[in-house]
C-alpha positions in Angstrom: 136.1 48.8 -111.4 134.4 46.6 -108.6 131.1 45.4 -109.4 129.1 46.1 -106.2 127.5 43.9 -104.2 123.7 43.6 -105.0 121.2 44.9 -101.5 120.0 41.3 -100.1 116.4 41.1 -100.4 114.1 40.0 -97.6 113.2 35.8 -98.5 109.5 35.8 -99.6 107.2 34.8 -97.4 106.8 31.1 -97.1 103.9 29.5 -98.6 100.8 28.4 -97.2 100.7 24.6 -96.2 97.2 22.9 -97.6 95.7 22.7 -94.5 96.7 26.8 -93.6 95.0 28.0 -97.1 92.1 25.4 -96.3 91.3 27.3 -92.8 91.8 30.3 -94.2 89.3 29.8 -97.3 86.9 28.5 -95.4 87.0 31.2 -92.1 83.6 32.9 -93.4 81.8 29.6 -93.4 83.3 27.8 -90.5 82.2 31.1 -88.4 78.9 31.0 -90.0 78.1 27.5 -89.3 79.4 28.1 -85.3 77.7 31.3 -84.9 74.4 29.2 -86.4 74.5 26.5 -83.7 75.3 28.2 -80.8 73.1 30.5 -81.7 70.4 27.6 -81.3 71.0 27.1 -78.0 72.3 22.8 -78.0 73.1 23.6 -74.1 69.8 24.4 -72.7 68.6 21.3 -72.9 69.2 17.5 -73.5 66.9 17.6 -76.0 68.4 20.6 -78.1 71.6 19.1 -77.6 70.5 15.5 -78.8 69.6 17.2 -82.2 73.1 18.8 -82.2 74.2 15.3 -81.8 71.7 14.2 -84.4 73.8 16.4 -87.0 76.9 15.0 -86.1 75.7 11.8 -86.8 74.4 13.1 -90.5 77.4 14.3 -91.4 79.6 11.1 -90.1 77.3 9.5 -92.0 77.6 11.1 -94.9 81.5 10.6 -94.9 81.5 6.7 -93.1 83.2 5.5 -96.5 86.0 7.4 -96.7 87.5 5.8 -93.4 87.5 2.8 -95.2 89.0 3.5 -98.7 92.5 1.8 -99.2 93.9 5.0 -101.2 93.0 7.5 -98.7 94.0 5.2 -95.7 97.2 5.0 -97.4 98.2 8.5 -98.1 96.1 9.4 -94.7 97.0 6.7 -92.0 96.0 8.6 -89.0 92.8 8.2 -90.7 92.3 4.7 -89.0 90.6 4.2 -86.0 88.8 7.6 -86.3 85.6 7.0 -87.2 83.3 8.6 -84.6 79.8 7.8 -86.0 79.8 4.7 -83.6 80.1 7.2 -80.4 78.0 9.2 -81.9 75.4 6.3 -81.8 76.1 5.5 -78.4 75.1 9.4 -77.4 72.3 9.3 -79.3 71.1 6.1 -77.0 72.1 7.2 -74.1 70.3 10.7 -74.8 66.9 7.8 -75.7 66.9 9.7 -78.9 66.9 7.3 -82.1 69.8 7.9 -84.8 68.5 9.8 -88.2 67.4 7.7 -91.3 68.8 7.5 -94.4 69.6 10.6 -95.8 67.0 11.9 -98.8 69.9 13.2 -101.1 73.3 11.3 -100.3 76.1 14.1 -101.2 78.1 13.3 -103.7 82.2 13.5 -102.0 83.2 13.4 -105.7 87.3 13.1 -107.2 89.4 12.0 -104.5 90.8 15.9 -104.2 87.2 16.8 -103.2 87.4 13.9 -100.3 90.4 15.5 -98.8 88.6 18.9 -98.5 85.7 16.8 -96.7 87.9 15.1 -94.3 89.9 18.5 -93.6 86.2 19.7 -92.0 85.3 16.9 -90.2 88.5 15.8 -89.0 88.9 19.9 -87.9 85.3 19.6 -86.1 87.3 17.6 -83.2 89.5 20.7 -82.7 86.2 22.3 -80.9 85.2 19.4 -79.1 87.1 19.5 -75.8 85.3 23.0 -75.5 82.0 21.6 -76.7 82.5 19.0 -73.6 82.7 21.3 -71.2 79.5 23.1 -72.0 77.8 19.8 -72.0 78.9 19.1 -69.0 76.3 21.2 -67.6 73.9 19.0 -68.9 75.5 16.0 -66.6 76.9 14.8 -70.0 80.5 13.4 -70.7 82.8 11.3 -72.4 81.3 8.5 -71.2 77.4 9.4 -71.3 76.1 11.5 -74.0 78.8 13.5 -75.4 81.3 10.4 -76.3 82.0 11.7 -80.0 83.8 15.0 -78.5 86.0 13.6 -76.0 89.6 14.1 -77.0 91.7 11.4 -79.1 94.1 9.2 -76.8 96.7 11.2 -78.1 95.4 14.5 -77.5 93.6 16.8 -79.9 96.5 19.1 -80.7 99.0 16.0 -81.9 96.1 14.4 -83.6 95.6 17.3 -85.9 98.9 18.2 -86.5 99.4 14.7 -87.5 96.7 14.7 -89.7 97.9 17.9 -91.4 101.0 16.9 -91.5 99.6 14.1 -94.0 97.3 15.8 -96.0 100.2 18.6 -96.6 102.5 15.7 -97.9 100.2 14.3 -100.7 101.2 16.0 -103.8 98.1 17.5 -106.2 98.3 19.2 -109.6 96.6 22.4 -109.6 93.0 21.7 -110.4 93.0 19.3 -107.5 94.1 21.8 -105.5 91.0 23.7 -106.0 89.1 20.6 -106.0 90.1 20.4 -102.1 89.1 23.8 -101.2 85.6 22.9 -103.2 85.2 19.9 -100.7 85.6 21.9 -97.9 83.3 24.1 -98.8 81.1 21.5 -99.7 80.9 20.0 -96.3 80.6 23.3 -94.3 77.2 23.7 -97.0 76.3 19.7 -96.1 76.5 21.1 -91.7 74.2 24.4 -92.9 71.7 21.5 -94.6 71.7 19.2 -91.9 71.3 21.8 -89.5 68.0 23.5 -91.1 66.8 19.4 -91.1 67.1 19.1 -87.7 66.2 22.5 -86.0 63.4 23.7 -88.7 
């Protein structure tokens, strides 16, 4: 008697990348934090946008080290060269608005898992800035005057994130540092929320 050929079954779906279960973790926060500072109104003024850039420069701050670490430049190497907190300096000059001080409570970026969750939010914060450049264009601002930090990479923004998630999907994690990345993300989109409140309290 023929044994009969088994009904193929649909191939499951495929799973998410890092970077793919990291945007879609932190979706509620992400639109929190946007809907938060437009909401403030950074684009009716030099002055409200200078404290945007004010929070940019808190958060680069915050994260300066990790664009020099050896083990994360090694298993991230589009990492180098992407520091923007020296832009952001030069915005806050040419805005005639002085850079924050030291931070109160320096944020602890914890295991290096947790770093990689950091870096996925502010590396992703460039995605916006084409757009953000445009707005602040109406301010007579521009890649170079005043909005520096959000002018695109050389390479353009789309290649220089895929790149960079191309990389952080390749580094291989056991299971608690998996979840240690998605903690660091959320972490930093907290560290925005806090530096935020400073600045427009």
């Amino acid at each position: 008697m023929p044994v009969p050929h088994p009904i193929p079954l649909p191939d499951p779906p495929s799973a998410l990348s890092r970077a793919q279960r990291l945007k879609a973790r932190t979706d509620q926060p992400h639109r929190r934090v946007d809907e938060r500072i437009l909401g403030l109104g950074i684009f009716d003024s030099r002055a409200a946008f200078a404290r945007f850039v004010r929070v940019q420069y808190r958060l680069h701050a915050d994260v300066q080290g990790l664009y020099a670490c050896p083990v994360l430049l090694r298993q991230l190497p589009s990492l180098a060269g992407r520091q923007r907190l020296s832009l952001i300096e030069r915005d806050l000059a040419d805005l005639d608005v002085p850079v924050p001080g030291p931070s109160a409570a320096t944020p602890d970026l914890g295991t290096l898992a947790h770093r990689l969750g950091w870096l996925y939010v502010v590396e992703g914060s460039a995605l916006g800035g084409a757009v953000l450049l445009k707005m602040a264009a109406r301010l007579g601002l521009h890649e170079d005057f005043g909005a520096r930090h959000l002018a695109p990479a050389a390479q353009g923004i789309a290649a220089t994130w895929r790149r960079f998630a191309a990389e952080l999907d390749a580094i291989v994690l056991e299971p608690p540092q998996e979840t240690a990345v998605l903690q660091g993300a959320e972490d930093a989109f907290a560290r925005v929320v806090h530096h935020v409140e400073a600045e427009f309290r």
